[in-house]
C-alpha positions as CSV (number, residue, x, y, z in Angstrom):
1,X,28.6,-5.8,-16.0
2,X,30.6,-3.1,-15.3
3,X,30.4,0.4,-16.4
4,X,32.3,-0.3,-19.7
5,X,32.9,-3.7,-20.2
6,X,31.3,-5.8,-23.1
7,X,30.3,-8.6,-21.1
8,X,31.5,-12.5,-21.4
9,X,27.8,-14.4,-22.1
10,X,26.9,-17.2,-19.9
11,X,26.5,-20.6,-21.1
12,X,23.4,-20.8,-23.2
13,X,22.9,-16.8,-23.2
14,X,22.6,-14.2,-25.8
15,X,26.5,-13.1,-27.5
16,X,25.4,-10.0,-29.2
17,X,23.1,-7.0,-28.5
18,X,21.1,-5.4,-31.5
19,X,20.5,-1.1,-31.6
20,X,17.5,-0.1,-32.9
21,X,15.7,3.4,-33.3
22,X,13.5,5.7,-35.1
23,X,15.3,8.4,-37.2
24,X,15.4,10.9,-35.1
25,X,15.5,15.4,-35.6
26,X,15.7,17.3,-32.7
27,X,15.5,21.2,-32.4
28,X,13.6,23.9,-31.2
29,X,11.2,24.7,-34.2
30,X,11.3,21.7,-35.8
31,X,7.9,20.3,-35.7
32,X,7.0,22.8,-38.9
33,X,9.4,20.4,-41.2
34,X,6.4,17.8,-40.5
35,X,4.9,18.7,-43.5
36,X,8.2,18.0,-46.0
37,X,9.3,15.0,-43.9
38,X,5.6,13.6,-44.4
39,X,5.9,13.7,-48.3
40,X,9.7,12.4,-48.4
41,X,8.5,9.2,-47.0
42,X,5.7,9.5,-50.3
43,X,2.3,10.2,-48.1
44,X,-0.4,11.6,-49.9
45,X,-2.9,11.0,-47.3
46,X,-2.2,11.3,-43.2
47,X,-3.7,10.3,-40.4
48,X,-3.1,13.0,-37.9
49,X,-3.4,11.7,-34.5
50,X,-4.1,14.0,-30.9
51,X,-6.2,14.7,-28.3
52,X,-8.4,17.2,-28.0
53,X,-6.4,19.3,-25.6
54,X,-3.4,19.4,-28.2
55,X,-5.6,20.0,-30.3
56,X,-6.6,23.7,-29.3
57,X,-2.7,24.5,-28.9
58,X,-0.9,26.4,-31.3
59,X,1.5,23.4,-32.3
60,X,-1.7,21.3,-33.6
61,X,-2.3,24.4,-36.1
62,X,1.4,24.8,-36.9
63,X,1.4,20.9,-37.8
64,X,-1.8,20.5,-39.8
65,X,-0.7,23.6,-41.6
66,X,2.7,22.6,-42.6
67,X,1.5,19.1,-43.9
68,X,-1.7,21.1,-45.8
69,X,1.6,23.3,-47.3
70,X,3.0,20.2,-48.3
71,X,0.3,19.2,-50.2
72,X,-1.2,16.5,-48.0
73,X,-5.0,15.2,-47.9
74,X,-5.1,15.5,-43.8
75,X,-7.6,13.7,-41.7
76,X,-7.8,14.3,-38.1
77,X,-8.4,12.3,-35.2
78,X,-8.5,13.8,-31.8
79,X,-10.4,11.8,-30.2
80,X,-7.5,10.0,-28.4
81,X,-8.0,9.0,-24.9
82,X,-5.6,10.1,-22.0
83,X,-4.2,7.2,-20.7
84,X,-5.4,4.8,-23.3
85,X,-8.0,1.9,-22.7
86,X,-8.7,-1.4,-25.2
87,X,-11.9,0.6,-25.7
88,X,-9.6,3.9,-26.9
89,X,-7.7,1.4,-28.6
90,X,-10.7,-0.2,-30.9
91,X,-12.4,3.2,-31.2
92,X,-8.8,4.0,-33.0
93,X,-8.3,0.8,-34.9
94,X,-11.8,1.3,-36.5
95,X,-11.0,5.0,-37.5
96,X,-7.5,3.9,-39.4
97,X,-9.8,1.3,-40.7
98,X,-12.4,3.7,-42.1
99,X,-10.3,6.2,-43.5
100,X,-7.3,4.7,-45.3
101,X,-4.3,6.7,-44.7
102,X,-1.1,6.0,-46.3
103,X,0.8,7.1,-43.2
104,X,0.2,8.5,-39.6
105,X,1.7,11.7,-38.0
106,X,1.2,11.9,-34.2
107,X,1.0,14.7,-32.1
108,X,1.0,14.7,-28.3
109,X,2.2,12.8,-25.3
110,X,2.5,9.2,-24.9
111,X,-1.1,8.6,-24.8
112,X,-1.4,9.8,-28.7
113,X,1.9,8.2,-29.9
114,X,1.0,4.5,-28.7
115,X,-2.7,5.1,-29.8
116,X,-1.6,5.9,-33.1
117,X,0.9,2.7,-33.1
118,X,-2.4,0.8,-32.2
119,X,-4.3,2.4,-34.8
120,X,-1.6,2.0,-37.5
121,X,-1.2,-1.9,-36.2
122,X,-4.8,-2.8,-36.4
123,X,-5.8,-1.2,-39.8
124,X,-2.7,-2.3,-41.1
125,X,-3.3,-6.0,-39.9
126,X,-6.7,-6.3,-38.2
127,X,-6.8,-9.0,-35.6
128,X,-8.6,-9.4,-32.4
129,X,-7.4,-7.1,-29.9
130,X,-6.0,-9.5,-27.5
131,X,-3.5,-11.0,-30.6
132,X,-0.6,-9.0,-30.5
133,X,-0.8,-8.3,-26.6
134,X,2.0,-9.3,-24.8
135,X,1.8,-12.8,-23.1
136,X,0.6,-14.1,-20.8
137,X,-2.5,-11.5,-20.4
138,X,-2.6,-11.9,-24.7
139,X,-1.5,-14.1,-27.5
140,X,1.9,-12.3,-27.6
141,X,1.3,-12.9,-32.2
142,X,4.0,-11.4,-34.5
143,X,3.3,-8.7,-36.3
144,X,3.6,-10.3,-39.9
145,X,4.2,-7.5,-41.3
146,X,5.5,-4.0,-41.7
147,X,3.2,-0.6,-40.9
148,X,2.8,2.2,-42.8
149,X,4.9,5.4,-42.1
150,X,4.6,6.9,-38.6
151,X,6.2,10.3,-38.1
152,X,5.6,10.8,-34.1
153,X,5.7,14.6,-32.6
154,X,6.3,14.3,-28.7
155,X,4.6,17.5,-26.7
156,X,6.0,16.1,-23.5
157,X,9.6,15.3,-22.2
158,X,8.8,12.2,-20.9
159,X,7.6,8.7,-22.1
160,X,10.3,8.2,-25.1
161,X,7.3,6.6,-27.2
162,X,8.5,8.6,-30.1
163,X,11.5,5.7,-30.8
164,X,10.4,3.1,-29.0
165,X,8.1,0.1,-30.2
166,X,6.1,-0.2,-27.4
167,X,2.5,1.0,-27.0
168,X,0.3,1.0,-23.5
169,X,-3.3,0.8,-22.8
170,X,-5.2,-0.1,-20.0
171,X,-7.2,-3.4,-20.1
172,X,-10.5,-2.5,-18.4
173,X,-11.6,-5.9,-17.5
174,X,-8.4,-6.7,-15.9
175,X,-7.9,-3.5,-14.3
176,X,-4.8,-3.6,-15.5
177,X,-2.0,-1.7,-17.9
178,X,-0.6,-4.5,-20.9
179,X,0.9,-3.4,-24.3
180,X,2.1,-4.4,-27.1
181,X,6.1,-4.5,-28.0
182,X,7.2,-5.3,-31.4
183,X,10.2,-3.3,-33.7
184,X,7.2,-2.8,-36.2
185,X,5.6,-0.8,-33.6
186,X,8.4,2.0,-33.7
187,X,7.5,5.1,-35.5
188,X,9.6,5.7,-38.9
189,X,10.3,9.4,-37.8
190,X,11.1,11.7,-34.5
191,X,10.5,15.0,-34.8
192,X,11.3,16.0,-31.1
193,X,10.3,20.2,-30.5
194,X,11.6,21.3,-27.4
195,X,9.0,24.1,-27.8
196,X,6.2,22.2,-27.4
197,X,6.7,21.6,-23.9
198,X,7.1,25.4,-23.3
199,X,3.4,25.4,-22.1
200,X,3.2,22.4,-20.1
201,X,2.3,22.8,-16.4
202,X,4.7,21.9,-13.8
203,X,3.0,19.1,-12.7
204,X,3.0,17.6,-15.9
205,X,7.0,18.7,-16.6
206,X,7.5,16.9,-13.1
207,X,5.6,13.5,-13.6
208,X,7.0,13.1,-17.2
209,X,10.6,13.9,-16.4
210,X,10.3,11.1,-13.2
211,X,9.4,8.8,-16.2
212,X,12.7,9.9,-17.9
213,X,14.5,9.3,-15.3
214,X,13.3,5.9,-14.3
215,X,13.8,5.2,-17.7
216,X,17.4,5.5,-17.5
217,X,18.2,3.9,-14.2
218,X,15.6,0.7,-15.1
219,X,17.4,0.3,-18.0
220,X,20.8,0.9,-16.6
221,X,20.4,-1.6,-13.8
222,X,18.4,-4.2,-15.7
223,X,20.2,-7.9,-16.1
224,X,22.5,-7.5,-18.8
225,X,22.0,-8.8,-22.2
226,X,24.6,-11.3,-21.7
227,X,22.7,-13.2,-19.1
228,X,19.7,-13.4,-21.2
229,X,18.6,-16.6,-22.9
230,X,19.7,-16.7,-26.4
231,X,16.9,-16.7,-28.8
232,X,16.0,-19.3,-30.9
233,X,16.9,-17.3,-34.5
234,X,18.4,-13.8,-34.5
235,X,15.3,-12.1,-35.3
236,X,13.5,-12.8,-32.1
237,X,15.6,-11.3,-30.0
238,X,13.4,-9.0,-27.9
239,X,13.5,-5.3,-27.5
240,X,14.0,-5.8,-23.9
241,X,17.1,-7.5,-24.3
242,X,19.0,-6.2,-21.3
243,X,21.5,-3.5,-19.9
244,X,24.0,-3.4,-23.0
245,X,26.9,-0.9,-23.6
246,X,24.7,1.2,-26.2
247,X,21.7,1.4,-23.6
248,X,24.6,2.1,-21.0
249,X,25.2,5.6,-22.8
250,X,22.0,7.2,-22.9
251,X,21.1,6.0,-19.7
252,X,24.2,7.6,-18.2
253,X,23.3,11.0,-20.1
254,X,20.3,11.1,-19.6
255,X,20.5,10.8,-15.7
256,X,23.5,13.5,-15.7
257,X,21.6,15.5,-17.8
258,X,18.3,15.4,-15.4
259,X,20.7,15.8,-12.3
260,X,21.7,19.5,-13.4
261,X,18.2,20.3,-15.4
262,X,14.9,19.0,-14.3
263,X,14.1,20.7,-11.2
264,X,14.8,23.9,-12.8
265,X,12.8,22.4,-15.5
266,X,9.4,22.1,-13.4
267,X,10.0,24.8,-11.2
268,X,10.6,27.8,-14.1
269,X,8.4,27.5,-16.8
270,X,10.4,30.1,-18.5
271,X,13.8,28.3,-18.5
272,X,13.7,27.6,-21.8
273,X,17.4,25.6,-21.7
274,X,15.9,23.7,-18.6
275,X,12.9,22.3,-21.0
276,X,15.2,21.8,-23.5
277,X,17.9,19.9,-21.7
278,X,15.3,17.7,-20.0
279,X,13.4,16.8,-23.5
280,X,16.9,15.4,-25.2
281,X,17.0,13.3,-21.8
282,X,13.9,12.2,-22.7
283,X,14.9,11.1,-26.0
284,X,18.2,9.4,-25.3
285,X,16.9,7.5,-22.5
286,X,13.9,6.6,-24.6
287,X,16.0,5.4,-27.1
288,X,17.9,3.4,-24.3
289,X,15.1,1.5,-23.1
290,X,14.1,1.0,-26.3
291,X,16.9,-1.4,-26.4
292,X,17.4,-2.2,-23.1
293,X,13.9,-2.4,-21.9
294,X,12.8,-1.9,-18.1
295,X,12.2,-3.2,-14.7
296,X,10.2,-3.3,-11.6
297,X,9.2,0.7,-11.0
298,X,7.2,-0.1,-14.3
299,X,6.0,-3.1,-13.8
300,X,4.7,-1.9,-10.4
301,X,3.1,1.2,-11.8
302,X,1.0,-0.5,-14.2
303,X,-1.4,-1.7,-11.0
304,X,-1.2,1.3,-9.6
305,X,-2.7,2.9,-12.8
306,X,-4.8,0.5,-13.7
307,X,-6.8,-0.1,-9.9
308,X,-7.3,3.4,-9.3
309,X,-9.5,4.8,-7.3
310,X,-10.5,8.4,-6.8
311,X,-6.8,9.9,-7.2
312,X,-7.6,12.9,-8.7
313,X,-3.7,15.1,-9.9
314,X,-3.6,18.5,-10.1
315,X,-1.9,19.8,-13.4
316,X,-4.0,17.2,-15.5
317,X,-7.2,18.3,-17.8
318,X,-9.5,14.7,-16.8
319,X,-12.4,14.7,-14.3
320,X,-11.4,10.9,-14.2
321,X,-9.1,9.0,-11.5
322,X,-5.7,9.0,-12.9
323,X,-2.1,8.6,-11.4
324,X,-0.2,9.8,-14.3
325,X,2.2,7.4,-15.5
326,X,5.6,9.0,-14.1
327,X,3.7,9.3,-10.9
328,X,2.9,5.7,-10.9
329,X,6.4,4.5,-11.8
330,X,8.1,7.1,-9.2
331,X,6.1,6.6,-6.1
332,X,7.8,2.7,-6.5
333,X,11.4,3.4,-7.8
334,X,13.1,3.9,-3.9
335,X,11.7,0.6,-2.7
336,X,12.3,-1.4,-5.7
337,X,16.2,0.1,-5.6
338,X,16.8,-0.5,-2.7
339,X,15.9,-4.1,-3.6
340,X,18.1,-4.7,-6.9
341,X,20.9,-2.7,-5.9
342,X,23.1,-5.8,-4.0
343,X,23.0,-7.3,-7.2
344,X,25.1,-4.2,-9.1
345,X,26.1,-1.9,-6.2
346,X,28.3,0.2,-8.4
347,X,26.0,1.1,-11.3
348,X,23.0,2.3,-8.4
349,X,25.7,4.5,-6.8
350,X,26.8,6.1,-10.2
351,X,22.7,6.8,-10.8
352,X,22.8,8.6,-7.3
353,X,25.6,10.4,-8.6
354,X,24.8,11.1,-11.9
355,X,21.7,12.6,-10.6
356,X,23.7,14.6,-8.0
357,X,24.0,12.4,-4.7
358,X,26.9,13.1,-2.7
359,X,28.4,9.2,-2.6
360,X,31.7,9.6,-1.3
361,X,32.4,7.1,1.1
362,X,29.7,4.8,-0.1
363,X,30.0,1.3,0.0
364,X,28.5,-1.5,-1.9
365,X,26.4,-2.1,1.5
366,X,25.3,2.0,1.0
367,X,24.0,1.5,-2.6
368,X,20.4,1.2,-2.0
369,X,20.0,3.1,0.6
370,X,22.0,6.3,-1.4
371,X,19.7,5.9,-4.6
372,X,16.4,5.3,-2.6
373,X,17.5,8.6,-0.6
374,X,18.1,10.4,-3.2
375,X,15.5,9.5,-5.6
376,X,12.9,10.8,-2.5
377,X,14.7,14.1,-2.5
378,X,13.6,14.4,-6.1
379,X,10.1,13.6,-5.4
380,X,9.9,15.8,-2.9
381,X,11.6,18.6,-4.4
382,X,8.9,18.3,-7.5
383,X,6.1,17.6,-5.1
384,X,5.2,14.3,-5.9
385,X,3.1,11.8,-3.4
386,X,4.5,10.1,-0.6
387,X,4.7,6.9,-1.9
388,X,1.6,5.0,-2.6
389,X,-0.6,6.2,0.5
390,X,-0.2,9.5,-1.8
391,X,-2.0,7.9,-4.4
392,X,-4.8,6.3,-2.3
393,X,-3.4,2.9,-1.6
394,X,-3.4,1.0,1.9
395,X,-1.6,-2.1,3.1
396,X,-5.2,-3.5,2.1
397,X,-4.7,-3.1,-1.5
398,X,-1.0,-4.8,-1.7
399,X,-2.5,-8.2,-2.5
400,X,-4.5,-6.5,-5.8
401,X,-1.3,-4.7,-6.9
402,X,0.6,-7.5,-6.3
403,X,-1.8,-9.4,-8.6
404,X,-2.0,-6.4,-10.9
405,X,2.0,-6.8,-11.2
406,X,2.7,-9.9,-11.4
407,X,1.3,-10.6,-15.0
408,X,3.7,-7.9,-16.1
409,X,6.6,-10.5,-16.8
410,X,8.1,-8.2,-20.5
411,X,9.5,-6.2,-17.8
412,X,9.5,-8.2,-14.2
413,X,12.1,-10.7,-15.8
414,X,13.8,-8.2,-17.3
415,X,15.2,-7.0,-13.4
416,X,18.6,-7.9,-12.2
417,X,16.5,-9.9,-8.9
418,X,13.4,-12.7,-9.2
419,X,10.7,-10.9,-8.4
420,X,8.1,-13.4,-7.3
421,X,4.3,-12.5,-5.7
422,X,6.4,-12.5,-2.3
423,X,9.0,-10.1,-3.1
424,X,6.5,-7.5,-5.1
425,X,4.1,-7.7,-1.9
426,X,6.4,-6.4,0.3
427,X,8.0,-4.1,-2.3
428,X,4.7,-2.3,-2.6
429,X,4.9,-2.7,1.2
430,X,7.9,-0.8,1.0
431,X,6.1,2.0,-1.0
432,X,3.4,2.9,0.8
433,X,5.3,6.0,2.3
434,X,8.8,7.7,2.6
435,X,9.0,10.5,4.5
């Protein structure tokens, strides 16, 4: 599929593409309209959703007290776990259970938004955990019906939760990252504050953003729609339907837009139109893999999460292990580009471009090796790890990630390539180190 054509479908394969997001308002100073978008949607009682560091910012106080203005019964919860776990999960699910909200406003980073999705999932329709998981790890069940009202308040520029219907945990006894993915998942409301990332520390601004932008090169080099099995009815065509000419547009934005803003964005805290630029890239390429859906860097990074060791980043309030999530998708981008990029030459050269890659003179033959080059720039520039022997892994450990991946099929079949246990081994191979 070319930059701009619709595509002719293959025999058998899906004919149309569907466009889906939450409504979205974007603008500095906009989180304080919270509390009059929370009662035009008819809540009387709110679930507010963080975690404990949010919590003791100014924006937590500037939300509680705009919904309290509106007249709202407020209950908190900030007791949401950073990187999410089924126990976080549960511990969640019970609290939506106990308390009965009529809606759910979350504040914080991805971690908060797809914990409140869970919470508003399973009190809304309690099930076993495991239910709605995505197969094969869980039962992959409908959701069989709608949630209540989710207004979702990102503090980070990075994971697109905020219109997406996707939400990530890690399954302890699998050490292992799964989700859940269903258009009921996706919050009703965006309010998206470019302030709110004013704060954050660089390395935060640095691994978020590297999510944003493999966001919009996943999606923009995923197999297109139109070589996607058709579904069986209309309605069960998945969120991760495929590179299509809507998801085309964000993605392309959002990587020009990173290209001239996000270094200056996590090397200035004070460049305000840096933060700014790279939170509506956020936002558009969230709302592009929303309906497009991902690849391999993510399917990779959810073993590298899950089997850590003893990583420790700095920039991060947690005395646990944790590769943050852009970290674990980055360090395997370059080796998994260089991989797809025979199949679409042209659209990994315009990525290298868009992000500011000299390509003149590049061939198809050039593409991998011109996105994988420059994609390390950027991870050096923002001081990211060399690959996975950053991050504490060891040719040793490519059999568990391989095994880690490999269940991840939502997004693995969703790459242009097969990527069979073979060609993931030596793709984590391939990331070990760069430079």
């Amino acid at each position: 599929m070319s930059c701009c054509d619709i595509p002719i479908p293959a025999d058998g394969c899906d004919g149309a593409f569907t466009v889906d997001s939450s409504r979205v308002t974007f603008g500095r100073g906009c989180l304080a309209e919270v509390g009059d978008r929370a009662r035009t949607l008819g809540l009387r009682r709110v679930a507010l959703f963080s975690d404990a560091d949010v919590a003791a910012l100014p924006v937590f106080a500037t939300t509680y007290d705009s919904l309290i203005a509106a007249g709202l019964d407020v209950v908190p919860y900030t007791d949401v776990h950073v990187e999410p776990t089924d126990v976080s999960f549960l511990q969640a699910a019970r609290f939506a259970q106990e308390s009965k909200p009529d809606g759910y406003i979350s504040l914080g980073g991805g971690s908060v938004i797809d914990t409140c999705k869970a919470a508003n999932l399973y009190g809304t329709h309690p099930a076993d955990l495991l239910a709605y998981v995505n197969a094969p790890i869980g039962e992959g069940r409908p959701v069989p019906g709608p949630l209540k009202p989710h207004i979702a308040c990102p503090t980070t520029a990075g994971t697109g939760s905020e219109v997406t219907g996707i939400a990530i945990f890690d399954l302890l006894a699998l050490k292992a990252k799964t989700g859940i993915a269903s258009h009921a998942l996706r919050p009703t409301e965006a309010l998206v504050d470019p302030d709110c990332t004013a704060s954050l520390p660089r390395e935060v601004v640095a691994s978020a953003g590297l999510d944003v932008l493999s966001h919009a090169l996943e999606s923009y080099t995923a197999r297109p729609y139109s070589r996607r099995r058709a579904p069986e009815r209309p309605s069960l065509r998945p969120m991760s339907q495929g590179a299509n000419p809507w998801s085309d547009m964000g993605c392309r934005q959002a990587l020009r837009t990173l290209g001239q803003f996000f270094e200056r964005a996590v090397s200035d805290a004070s460049d305000s139109e840096a933060r700014e630029q790279v939170m509506w890239a956020a936002t558009l390429a969230g709302i592009a893999f929303g309906n497009a859906g991902v690849h391999a860097p993510h399917g990779m990074a959810y073993a590298v999460a899950g089997l850590v060791r003893d990583f420790r980043p700095s920039g991060y309030p947690t005395e646990e292990p944790l590769v943050p999530h852009g970290m674990a998708v980055i360090v395997n981008a370059p080796a998994a580009f260089r991989f797809t990029a025979e199949v679409s030459p042209e659209r990994h050269l315009e990525g290298a471009r868009l992000l500011g890659a000299d390509t003149r003179g590049a061939g198809a033959q050039d593409a991998g090796e011109v996105l994988a080059g420059e994609l390390v720039r950027i991870m050096r520039a923002v001081g990211m790890p060399n690959g996975l022997s950053g991050v504490g892994y060891t040719d040793d450990d490519v059999a568990a990630l391989t095994e880690g991946a490999y269940p991840q099929q939502r997004l693995l079949q969703n790459a242009p390539r097969e990527m069979s246990k073979p060609v993931l081994a030596d793709l984590f191979r391939n990331a070990l180190r760069y430079w």
